[in-house]
VMD Tcl script that draws the C-alpha trace (Angstrom):
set ca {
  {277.86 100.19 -49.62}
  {274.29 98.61 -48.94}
  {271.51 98.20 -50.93}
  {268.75 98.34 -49.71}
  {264.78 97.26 -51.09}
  {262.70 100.24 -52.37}
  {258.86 99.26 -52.04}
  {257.26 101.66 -54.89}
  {253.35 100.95 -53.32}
  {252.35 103.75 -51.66}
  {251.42 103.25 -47.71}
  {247.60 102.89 -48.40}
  {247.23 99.59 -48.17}
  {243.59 99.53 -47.28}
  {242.46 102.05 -49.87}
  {243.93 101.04 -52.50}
  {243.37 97.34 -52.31}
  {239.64 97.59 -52.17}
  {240.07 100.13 -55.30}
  {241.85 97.24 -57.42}
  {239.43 94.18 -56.07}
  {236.90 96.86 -57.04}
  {238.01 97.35 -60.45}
  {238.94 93.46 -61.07}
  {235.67 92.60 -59.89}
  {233.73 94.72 -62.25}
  {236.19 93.89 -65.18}
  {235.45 90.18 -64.34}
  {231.26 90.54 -64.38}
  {231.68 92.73 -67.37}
  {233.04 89.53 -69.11}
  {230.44 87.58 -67.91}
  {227.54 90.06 -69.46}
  {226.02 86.92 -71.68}
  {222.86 85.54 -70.15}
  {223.13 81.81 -69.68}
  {220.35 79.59 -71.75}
  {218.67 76.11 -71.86}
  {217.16 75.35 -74.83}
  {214.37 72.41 -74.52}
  {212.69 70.49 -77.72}
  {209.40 69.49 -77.09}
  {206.85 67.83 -79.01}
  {205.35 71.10 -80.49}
  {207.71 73.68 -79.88}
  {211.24 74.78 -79.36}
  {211.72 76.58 -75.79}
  {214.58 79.04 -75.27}
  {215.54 80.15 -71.41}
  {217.30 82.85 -70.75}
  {218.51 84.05 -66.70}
  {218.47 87.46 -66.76}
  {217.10 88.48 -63.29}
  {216.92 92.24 -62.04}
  {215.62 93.15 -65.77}
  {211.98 94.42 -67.15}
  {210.32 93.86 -70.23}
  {210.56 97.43 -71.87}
  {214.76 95.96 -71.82}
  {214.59 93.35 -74.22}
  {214.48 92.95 -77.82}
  {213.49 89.95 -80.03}
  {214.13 89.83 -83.85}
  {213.66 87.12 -86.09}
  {215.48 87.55 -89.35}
  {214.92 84.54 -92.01}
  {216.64 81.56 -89.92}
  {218.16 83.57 -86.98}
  {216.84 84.78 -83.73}
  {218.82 87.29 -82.26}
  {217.77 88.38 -78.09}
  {219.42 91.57 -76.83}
  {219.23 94.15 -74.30}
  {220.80 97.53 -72.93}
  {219.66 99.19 -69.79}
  {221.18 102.24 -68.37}
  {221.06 103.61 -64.75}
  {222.47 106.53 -63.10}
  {222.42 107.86 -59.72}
  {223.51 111.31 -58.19}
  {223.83 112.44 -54.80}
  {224.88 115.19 -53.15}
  {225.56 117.06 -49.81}
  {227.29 120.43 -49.43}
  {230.55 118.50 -48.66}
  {230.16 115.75 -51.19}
  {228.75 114.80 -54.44}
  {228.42 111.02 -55.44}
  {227.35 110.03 -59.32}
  {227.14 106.62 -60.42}
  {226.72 105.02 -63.81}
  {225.67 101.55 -64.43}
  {225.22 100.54 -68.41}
  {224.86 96.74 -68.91}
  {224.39 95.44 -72.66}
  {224.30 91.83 -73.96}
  {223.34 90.58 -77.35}
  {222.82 86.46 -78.50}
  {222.29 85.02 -81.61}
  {220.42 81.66 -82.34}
  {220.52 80.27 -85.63}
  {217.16 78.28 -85.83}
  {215.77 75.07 -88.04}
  {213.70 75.93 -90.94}
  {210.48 74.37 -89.44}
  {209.80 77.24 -87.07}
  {206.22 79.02 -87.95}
  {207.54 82.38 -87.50}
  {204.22 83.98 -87.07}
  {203.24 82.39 -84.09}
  {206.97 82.81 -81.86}
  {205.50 84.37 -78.44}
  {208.08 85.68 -75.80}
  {207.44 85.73 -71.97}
  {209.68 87.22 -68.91}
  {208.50 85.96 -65.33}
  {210.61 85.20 -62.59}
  {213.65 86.76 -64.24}
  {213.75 83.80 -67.05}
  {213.00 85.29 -70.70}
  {211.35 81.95 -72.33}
  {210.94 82.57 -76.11}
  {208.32 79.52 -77.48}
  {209.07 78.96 -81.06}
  {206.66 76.63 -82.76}
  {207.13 73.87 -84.82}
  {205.58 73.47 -88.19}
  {203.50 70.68 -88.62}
  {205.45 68.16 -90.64}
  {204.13 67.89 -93.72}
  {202.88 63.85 -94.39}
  {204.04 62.41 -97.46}
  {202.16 59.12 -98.97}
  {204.10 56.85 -100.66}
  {202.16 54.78 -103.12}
  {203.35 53.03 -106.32}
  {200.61 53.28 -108.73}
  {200.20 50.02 -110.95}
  {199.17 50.51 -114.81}
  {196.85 48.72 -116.04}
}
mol new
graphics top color blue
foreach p $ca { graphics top sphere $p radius 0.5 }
foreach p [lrange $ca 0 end-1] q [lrange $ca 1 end] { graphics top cylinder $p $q radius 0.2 }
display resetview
């Protein structure tokens, strides 16, 4: 008696390996939903980049809470099509939120956001550092 190999993939090949580089891709990007970031210290300010291309302003939300910044954003699309011999619906839901734990001499009040170009740049102001005289006093 023989044995023989037994190949359990179906005789698809073409189909089915686009559907699984299809569904590794997407699996990979939705691992990679978190927006990269420079962060820049200038003279007067703290600057924080983020890339998030393809995206409006209505999508994003800023919140300070006592030392922490936190930048998120959801967005939701869906598109349907049909014809009377097929009907095509796709969903697309993308979602990222990043926190930023920030120095106490931020003036919270005056943190203005800005998205051109697909770069969110949040400017976060620096207090004005308070001057402190030293002086011994002589007594007389």
């Amino acid at each position: 008696m023989n044995l023989m190999r037994f190949n359990h993939q179906p005789n698809f090949p073409g189909f089915f390996n686009n559907f699984e580089k299809a569904l590794s891709d997407n699996f990979e990007n939705s691992q990679n939903n978190v927006p990269s970031v420079n962060i820049k210290d200038e003279d007067k300010s703290f600057v924080v980049e983020l890339a998030v291309p393809g995206m409006e302003k209505k999508d994003f939300s800023v919140k300070l809470d006592n030392n922490k910044m936190t930048v998120s954003s959801e967005r939701k699309e869906e598109k349907a099509e049909s014809n009377s011999t097929y009907s095509i619906q796709e969903f697309s839901f993308n979602s990222f939120s990043r926190s930023f734990t920030l120095p106490k001499n931020i003036e919270f009040e005056n943190v203005k956001a800005d998205y051109k170009n697909g770069i969110l740049s949040i400017n976060l102001p620096k207090k004005e550092a308070e001057v402190k005289l030293k002086r011994e006093i002589k007594i007389s």
